[in-house]
Every structure is written in structure tokens, then in C-alpha cells.
N, C-alpha and C positions, 0 to 999 in steps of 0.2 A: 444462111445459117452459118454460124462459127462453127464451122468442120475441122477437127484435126487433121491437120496435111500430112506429117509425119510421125512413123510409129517409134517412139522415142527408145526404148528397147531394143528397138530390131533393124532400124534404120530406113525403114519402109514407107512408099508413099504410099497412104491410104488407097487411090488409085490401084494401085496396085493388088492390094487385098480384095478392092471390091469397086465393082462396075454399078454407079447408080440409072448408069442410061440402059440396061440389059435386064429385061422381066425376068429372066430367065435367072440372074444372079441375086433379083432380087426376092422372088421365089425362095430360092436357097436357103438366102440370110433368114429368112422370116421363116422357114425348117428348122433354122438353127438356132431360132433364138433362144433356147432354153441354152445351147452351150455358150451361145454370145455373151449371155450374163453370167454364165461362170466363171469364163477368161474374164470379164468386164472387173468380178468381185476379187479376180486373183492378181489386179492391177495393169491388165493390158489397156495400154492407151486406145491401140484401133478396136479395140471388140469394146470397149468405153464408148468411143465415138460414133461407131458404127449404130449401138444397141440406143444409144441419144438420139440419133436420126430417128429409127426406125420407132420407136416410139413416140416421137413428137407427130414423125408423118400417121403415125397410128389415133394419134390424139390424146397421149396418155401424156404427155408432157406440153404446157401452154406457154411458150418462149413469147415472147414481147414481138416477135413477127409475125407470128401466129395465129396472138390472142385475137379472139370474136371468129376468123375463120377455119372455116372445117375444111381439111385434105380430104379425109374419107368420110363418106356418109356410115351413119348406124347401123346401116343395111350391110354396110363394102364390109363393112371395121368387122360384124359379128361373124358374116361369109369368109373374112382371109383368117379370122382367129381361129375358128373350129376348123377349117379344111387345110391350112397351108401350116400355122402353129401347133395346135393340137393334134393334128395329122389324120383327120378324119376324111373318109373317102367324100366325093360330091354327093353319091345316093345319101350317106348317114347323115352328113351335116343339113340335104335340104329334106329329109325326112325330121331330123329336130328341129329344123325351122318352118316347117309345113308347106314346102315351096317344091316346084320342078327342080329336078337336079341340072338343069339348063339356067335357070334363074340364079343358080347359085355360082357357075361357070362365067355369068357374065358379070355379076356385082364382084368376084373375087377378079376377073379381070378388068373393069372398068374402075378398081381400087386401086390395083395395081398400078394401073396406068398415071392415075391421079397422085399417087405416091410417089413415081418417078418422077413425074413433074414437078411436083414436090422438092424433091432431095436436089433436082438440078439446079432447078431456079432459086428455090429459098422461097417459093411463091406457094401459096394454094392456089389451086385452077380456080 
């Protein structure tokens, strides 16, 4: 993927703002993405870059490396949207999806996973 290396504003490498090899950081982003696209629309390079990634590896954006494959499945995309974006507990989200709240722990991590791999390679699994 064409990732912005440097935050042209702030002098910062991407790296730096954000770890795409850490669930953990990646988690975060995808909490934050409501404010990612705020800075995104208020002209930040890295929260531009960053919120590119993360919606491509979401599937919402089809880049010419992309196109035909899926990073996350239907399943991963609808479990990380309501539980880690919209910030709904595992019980609520896999009660609106009609699932074990265990089912919902593992598509939102086995998306996770897929995502990372994603963002580092430029590859879908």
C-alpha cells in the first residue's frame, strides 16, 4: 500500500504515531476512528493516512491491490464495527448479531489478525 511515511505538519514518522504490527494499537485506531476522521477532515496527513489504511483493510475502500480480495470477512468487518468502532460490549454486539459472545471475541480477533497482516504486507491473507 502507498502509506504516508511522514507527517508533513509535524515532522513525524508514521511509525511513530502508530504500530501496524500491535492488536493492541490497532484496537485503539479502530476506537478512534470517529476522531481519526476528524483530524483526517481538519487536514492531518497521518490521521488521513492512517483512517486510508484502516478502511481499505475494512473493505470500505477498493485500491487496485485489493480489488477482488477480502482482508476481513462479513462476519470479522460486522463483529470489529459494533464491538471495537461503535463501542459496544461482546454480550450486546453478539446479542444483535444472534451469536455466543465467544463467537464474537473470535471473528473480532481473527479480523484483527487478518488486518494486521494486511497493513504490513499490503497483502490480504
Amino acid at each position: 500500500m502507498g502509506m504516508v511515511k511522514r507527517d508533513i505538519d509535524k515532522g513525524r514518522r508514521m511509525a511513530d504515531v502508530f504500530d501496524y504490527g500491535s492488536t493492541a494499537a490497532l484496537k485503539t485506531a479502530l476506537r478512534s476512528l470517529h476522531k481519526l476522521r476528524l483530524s483526517a477532515e481538519q487536514g492531518c496527513p497521518t490521521a488521513q493516512a492512517i483512517l486510508i489504511d484502516l478502511k481499505t483493510a475494512l473493505g470500505e475502500y477498493k485500491s487496485d491491490e485489493v480489488l477482488g480480495r477480502v482482508v476481513v470477512t462479513d462476519r470479522q468487518k460486522e463483529a470489529i464495527v459494533l464491538h471495537l468502532i461503535d463501542d459496544r460490549s461482546l454480550q450486546e454486539t453478539a446479542q444483535l448479531l444472534g451469536v455466543d459472545p465467544t463467537a464474537i471475541s473470535h471473528r473480532v480477533a481473527s479480523g484483527l489478525k487478518r488486518m494486521m497482516h494486511f497493513l504490513q504486507t499490503g497483502r490480504a491473507a
